[in-house]
C-alpha positions as CSV (number, residue, x, y, z in Angstrom):
1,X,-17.6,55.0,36.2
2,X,-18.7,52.3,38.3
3,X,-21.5,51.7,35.3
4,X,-18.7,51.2,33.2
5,X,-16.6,48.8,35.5
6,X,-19.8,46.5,36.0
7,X,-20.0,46.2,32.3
8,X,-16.3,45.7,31.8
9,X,-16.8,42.5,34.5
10,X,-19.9,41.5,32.8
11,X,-17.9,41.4,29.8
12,X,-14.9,39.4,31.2
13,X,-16.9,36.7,33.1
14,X,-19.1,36.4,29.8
15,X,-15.5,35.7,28.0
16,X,-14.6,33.1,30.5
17,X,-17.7,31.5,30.9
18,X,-17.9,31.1,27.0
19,X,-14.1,29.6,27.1
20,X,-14.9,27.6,30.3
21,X,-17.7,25.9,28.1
22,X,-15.8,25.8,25.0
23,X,-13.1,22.9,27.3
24,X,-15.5,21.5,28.9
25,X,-15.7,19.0,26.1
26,X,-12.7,18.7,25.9
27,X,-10.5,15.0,26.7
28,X,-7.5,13.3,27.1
29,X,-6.8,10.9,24.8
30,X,-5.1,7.6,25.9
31,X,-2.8,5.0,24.1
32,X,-4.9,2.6,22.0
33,X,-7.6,5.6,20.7
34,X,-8.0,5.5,17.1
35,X,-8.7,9.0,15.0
36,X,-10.4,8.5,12.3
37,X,-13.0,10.1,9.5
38,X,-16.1,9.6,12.1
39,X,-14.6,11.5,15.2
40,X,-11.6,13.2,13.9
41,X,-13.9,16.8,14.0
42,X,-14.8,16.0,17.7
43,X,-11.1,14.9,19.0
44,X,-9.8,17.6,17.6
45,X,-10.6,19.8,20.6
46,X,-9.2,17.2,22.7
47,X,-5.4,16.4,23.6
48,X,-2.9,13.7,24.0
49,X,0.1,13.7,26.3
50,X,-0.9,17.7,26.8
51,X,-0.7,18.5,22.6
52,X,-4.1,19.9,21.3
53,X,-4.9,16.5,18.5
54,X,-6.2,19.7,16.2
55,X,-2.1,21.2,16.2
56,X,-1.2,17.3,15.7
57,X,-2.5,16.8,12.8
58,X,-1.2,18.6,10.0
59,X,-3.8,19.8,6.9
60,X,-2.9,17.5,4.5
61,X,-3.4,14.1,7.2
62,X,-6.4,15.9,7.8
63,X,-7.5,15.6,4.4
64,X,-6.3,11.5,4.0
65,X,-8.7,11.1,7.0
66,X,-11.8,12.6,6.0
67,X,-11.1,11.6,2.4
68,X,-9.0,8.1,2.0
69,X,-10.1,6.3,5.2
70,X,-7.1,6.9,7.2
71,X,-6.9,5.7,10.7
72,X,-4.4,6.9,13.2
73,X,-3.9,4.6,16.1
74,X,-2.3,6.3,19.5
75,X,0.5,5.2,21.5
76,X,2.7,7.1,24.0
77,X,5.8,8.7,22.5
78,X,9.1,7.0,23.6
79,X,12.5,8.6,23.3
80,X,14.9,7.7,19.9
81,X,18.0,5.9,21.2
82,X,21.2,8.4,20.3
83,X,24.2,6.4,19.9
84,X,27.4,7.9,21.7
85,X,29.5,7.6,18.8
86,X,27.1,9.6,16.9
87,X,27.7,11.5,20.1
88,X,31.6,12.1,20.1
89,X,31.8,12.1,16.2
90,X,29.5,15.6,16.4
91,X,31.4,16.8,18.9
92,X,34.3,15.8,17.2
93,X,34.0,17.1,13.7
94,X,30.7,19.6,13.6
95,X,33.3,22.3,13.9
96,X,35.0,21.7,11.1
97,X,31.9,22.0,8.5
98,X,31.0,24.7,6.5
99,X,28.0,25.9,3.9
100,X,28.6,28.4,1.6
101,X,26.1,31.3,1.3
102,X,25.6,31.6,-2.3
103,X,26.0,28.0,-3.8
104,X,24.6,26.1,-0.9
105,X,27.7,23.5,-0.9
106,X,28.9,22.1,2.1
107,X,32.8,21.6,2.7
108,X,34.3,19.3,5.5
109,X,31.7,17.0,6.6
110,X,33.6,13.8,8.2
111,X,31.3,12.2,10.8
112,X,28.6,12.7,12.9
113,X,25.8,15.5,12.5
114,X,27.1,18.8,10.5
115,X,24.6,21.1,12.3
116,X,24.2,20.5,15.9
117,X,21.7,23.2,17.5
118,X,19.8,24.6,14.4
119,X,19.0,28.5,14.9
120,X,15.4,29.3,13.6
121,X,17.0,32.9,12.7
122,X,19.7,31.3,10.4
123,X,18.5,32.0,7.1
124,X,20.3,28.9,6.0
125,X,18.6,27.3,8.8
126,X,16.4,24.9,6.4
127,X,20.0,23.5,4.6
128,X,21.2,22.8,7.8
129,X,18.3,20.5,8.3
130,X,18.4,18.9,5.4
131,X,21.9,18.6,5.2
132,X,21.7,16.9,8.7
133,X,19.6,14.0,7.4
134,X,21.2,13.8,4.0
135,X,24.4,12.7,5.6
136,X,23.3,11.6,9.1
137,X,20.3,9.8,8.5
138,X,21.6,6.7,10.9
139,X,21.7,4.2,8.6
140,X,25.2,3.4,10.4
141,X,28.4,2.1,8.1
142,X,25.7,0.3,5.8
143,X,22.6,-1.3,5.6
144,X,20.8,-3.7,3.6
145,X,17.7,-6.3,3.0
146,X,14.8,-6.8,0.7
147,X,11.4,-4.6,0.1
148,X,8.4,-6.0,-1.3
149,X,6.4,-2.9,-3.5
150,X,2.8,-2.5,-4.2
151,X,1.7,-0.5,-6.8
152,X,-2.2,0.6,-5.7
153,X,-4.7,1.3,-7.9
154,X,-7.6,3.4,-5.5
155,X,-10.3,1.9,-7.5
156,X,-8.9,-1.4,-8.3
157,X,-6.5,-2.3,-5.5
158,X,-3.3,-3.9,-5.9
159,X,-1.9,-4.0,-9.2
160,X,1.6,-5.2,-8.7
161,X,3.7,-6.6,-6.1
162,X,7.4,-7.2,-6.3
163,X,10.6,-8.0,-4.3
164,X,13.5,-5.6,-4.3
165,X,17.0,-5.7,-2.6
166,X,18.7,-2.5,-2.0
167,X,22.0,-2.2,-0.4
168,X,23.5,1.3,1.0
169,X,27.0,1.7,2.1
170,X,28.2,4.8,3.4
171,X,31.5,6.3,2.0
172,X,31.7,9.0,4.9
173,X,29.7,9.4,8.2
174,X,31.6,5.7,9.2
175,X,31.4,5.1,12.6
176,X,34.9,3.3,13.6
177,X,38.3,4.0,12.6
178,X,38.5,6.4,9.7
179,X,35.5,8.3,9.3
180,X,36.0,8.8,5.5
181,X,36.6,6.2,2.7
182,X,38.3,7.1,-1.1
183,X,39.9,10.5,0.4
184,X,35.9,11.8,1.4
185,X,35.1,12.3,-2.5
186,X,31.6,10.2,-1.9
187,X,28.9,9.8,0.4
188,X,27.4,6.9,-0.4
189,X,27.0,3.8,-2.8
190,X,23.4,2.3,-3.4
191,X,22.2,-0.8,-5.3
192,X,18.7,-1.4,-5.9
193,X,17.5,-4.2,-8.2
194,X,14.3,-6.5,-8.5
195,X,14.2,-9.9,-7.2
196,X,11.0,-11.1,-8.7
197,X,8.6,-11.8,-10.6
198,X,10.9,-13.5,-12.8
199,X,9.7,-11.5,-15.7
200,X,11.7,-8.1,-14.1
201,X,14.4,-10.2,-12.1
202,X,17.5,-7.9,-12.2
203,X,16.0,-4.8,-13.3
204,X,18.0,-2.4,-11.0
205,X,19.9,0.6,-10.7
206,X,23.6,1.3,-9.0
207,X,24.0,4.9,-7.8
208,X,27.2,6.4,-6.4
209,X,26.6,10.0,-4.7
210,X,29.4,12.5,-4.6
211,X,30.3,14.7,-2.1
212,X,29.6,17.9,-4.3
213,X,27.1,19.8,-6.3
214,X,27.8,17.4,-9.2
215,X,24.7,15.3,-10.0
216,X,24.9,11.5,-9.3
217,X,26.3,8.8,-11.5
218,X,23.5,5.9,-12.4
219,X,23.8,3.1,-14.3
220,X,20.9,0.7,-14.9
221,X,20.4,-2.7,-16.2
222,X,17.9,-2.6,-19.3
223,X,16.7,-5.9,-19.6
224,X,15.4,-6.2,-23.2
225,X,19.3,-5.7,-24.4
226,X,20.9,-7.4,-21.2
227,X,22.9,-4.1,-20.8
228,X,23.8,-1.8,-18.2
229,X,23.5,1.8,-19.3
230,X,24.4,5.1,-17.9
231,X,21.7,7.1,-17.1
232,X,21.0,11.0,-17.7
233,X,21.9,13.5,-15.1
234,X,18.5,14.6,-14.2
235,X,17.7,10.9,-13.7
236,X,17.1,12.2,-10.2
237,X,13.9,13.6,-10.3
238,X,12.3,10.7,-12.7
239,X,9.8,8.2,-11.2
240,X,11.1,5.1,-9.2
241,X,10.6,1.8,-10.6
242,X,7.5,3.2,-12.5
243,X,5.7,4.4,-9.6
244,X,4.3,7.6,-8.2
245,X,7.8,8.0,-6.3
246,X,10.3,10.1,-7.5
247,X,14.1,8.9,-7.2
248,X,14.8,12.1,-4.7
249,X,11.9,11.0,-2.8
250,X,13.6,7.7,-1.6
251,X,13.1,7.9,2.3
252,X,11.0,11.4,2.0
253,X,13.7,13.4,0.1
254,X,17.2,12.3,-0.8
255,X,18.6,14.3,-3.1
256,X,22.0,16.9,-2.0
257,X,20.2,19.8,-0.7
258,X,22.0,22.5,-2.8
259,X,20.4,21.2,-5.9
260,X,17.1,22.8,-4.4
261,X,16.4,26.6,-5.1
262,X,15.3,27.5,-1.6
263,X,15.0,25.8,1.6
264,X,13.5,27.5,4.9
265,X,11.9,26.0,7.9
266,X,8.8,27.6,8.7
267,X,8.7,26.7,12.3
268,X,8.7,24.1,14.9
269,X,5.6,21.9,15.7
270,X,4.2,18.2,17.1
271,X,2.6,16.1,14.9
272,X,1.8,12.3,14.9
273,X,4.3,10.0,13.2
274,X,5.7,6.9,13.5
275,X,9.1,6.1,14.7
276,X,8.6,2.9,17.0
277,X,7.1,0.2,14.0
278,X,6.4,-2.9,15.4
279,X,8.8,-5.6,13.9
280,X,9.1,-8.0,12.3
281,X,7.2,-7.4,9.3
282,X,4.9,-9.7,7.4
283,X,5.2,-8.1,4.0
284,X,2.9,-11.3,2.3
285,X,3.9,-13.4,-0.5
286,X,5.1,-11.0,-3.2
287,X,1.8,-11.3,-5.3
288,X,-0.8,-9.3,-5.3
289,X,-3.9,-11.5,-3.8
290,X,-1.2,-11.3,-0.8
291,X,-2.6,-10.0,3.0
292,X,0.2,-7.2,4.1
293,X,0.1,-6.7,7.9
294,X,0.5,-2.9,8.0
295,X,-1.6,-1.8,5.1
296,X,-5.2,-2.4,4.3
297,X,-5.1,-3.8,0.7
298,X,-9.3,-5.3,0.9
299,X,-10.8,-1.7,1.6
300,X,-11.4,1.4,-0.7
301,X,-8.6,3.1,-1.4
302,X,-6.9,0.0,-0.8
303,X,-3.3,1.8,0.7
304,X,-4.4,2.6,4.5
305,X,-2.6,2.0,6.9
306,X,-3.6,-0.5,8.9
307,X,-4.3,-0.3,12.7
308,X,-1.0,-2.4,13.5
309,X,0.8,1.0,13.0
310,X,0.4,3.0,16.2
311,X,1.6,7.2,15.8
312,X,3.2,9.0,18.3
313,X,3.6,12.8,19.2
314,X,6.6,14.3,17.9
315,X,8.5,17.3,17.7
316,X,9.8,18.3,14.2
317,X,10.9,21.3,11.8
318,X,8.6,22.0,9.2
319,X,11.0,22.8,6.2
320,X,9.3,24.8,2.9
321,X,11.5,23.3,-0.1
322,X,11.3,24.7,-3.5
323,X,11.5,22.4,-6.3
324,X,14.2,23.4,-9.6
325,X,11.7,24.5,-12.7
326,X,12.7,21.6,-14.2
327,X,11.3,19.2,-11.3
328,X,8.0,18.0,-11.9
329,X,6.8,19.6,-8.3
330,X,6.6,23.1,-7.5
331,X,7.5,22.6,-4.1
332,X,7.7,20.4,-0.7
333,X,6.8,20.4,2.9
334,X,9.1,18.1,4.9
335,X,8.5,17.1,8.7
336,X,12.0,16.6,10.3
337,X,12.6,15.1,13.6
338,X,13.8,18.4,16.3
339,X,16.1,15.8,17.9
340,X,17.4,13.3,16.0
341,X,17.6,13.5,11.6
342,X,14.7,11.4,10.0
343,X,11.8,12.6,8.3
344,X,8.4,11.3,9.3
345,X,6.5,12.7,6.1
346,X,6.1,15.2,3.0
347,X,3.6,17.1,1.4
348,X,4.0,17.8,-2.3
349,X,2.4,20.7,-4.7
350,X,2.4,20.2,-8.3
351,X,3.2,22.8,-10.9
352,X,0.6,24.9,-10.3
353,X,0.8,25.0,-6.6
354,X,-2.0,22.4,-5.7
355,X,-1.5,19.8,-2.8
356,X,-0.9,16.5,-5.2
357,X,0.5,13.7,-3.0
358,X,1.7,12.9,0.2
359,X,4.7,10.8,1.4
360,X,4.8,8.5,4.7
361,X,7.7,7.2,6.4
362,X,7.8,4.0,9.1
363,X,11.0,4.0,10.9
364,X,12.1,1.5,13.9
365,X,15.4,0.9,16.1
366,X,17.6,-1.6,14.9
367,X,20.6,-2.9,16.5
368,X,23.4,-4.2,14.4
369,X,26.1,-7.0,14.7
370,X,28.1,-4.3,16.7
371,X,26.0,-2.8,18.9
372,X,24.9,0.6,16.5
373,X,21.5,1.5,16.4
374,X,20.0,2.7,13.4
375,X,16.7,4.0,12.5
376,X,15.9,1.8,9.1
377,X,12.8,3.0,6.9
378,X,10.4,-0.5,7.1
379,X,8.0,1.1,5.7
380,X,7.1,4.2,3.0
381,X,3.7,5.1,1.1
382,X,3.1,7.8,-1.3
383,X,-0.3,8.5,-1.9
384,X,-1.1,10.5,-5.4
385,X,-4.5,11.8,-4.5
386,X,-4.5,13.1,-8.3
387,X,-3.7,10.3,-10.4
388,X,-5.9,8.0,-7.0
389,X,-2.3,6.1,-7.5
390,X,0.0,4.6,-4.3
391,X,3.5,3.1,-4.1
392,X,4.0,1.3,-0.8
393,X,7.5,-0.3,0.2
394,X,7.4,-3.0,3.6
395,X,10.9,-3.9,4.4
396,X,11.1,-8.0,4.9
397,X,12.5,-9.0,8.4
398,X,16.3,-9.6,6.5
399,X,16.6,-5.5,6.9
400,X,19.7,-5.2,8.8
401,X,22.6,-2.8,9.5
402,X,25.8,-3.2,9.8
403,X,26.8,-6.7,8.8
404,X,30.2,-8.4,10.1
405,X,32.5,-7.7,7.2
406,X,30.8,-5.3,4.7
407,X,32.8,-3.8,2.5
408,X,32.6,-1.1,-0.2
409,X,32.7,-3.6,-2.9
410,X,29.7,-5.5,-1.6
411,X,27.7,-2.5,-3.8
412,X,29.4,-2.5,-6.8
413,X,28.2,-2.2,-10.7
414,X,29.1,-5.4,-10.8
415,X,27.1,-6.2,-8.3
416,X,24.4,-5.0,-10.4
417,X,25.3,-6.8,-13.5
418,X,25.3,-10.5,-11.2
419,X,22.0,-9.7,-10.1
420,X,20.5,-9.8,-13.7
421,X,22.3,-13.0,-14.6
């Protein structure tokens, strides 16, 4: 007996000698530390603000690390600003929304977010999410300001640059007075069109959403007949301004969450993302020999990130989406902020289930005219590690929410059609 107790504490002070040595390596990482593809397998066993760095970074940021010289630069997380009328409008109307079980439609969404305090256990649990951001995403009453885009080439650099303008105006979600605009039957009205080079000025697209499972109307202008056409249906799943971003993968993922087969979130988690982007921008000249502060156009693969962004830990849902069999993805991974709607970041799997891009969203706190804060996207990257292709959009310091006296026919179709004239 006592033969076998001596052994059993041999045992157990082996076991904690071994795990004593396994930390002893083992650091805290301060604001300012950069992760990158030459320490990344030694700070993994180290931690920032308490969170293991190996649990904070996900697989697939992993893999742009080791692989396409990304850099992660530390700073201490600091909390999201909630607005109290986003407050009192969730208070105020959550109650009153419902999802139905088979078809995934939501009925009586007003204001605020539709699914305070998500249960894990709720098999409709990753809807909820979604449907959280796709109609509380903060971009207050409406929002608007011009993008420059870069089209990267990983072997050749930057291929394009261009200036965008895109205007949003919400239709429900509103903030004062009525809640609800045209009796609820939208959500919102977008305009997006090209600003330059003069050979693609007013090249655009006007998108109205509707408040059910019915498929967005789109009309773009088709510059080689000086037309504005209606576009197809499944419009939302084709590629955005000829990029490697899909329509529905405007701001991560945009499209109505019921139009997805299956939606579950697999867990909660920290990771690094980055919601604090310094501002203002400097988003170059609109050409591609431009400098672009936040992204690393001179070095192999030419769409890094640049050490200007900092990341910061951050508590999310990790949401599985399947893709329709007519979507050119099988499925999606979507990181979704625990308390407050955005989504940091996506992982996407092609058809026959391999890891084929990933999607990065910048975010900041802007204040409005009236107070409101929104989170605005500055910036977004998708990186197509198969076709070595990237589409970058850097918001130009005009971003702004909530302008003195928009109104809904500030985002018109014929808004569209002045642009191209």
């Amino acid at each position: 007996m006592s033969h076998t107790r001596n052994l059993f504490s041999t045992t157990l002070l082996a076991a904690c000698s071994m795990l004593a040595a396994s930390t002893t390596g083992a650091a805290e990482l301060k604001a300012g530390d950069v992760i990158n593809a030459a320490n990344i397998d030694k700070v993994k066993a180290d931690t920032f603000e308490g969170h293991p760095v190996r649990s904070l970074i996900t697989e697939r940021m992993e893999l742009m690390i080791k692989n396409y010289n990304l850099s992660i630069k530390l700073r201490n997380s600091q909390e999201i600003p909630l607005n109290r009328v986003d407050v009192i409008n969730t208070e105020k109307y959550a109650g009153t929304v419902k999802i139905d079980v088979a078809t995934k439609e939501v009925t009586g969404y007003k204001a605020g977010v539709p699914f305070p305090g998500i249960d894990l256990k709720d098999p409709l649990s990753g809807y909820k999410a979604m449907y959280n951001h796709y109609y509380q995403n903060s971009y207050a009453n409406n929002f608007d300001g011009d993008y420059t885009f870069l089209f990267i080439d990983a072997d050749k650099g930057v291929q394009r640059a261009q200036t965008w303008f895109t205007s949003t105006f919400k239709m429900k979600g509103r903030l004062l007075g009525d809640p609800v605009l045209d009796e609820g039957k939208l959500v919102t009205k977008t305009l997006l069109f090209a600003k330059e080079p003069y050979d693609i000025k007013g090249i655009g697209i006007f998108t109205v959403r509707h408040d059910t499972s019915q498929l967005e109307d789109n009309w773009a202008y088709i510059k080689s007949v000086r037309r504005v056409r209606q576009l197809s249906g499944g419009s939302w799943m084709d590629n955005l301004a000829g990029s490697v971003q899909l329509n529905d993968e405007y701001d991560v993922v945009s499209a109505r969450p019921s139009w997805y087969p299956d939606a579950r979130i697999r867990g909660k988690r920290w990771i690094l993302a980055v919601p604090h982007l310094k501002l203002p921008l400097v988003a170059g000249k609109g050409d591609a020999s431009s400098s672009y502060q936040t992204v690393d156009t001179k070095t192999k693969p030419f769409w890094t990130p640049t050490s200007v962004v900092e990341w910061e830990p951050r508590e999310v849902y990790e949401i599985e989406v399947t893709m329709p069999s007519q979507h050119p993805y099988s499925k999606r991974v979507l990181y979704q902020d625990v308390k407050f709607p955005r989504y940091y970041m996506a992982d996407h799997y092609d058809k026959s289930g391999e890891f084929a891009k990933i999607t990065l969203v910048f975010s900041s706190p802007v204040k409005g005219a009236d107070g409101y804060v929104s989170m605005l996207p500055q910036q977004g990257q998708t990186f197509d590690i198969k076709r070595k292709e990237a589409f970058i959009y850097i918001a130009h310091p005009n971003l702004a929410a909530n302008r003195a006296g928009s109104k809904p026919s500030d985002v018109t179709l014929g808004q569209l059609e002045a642009a191209a004239k």
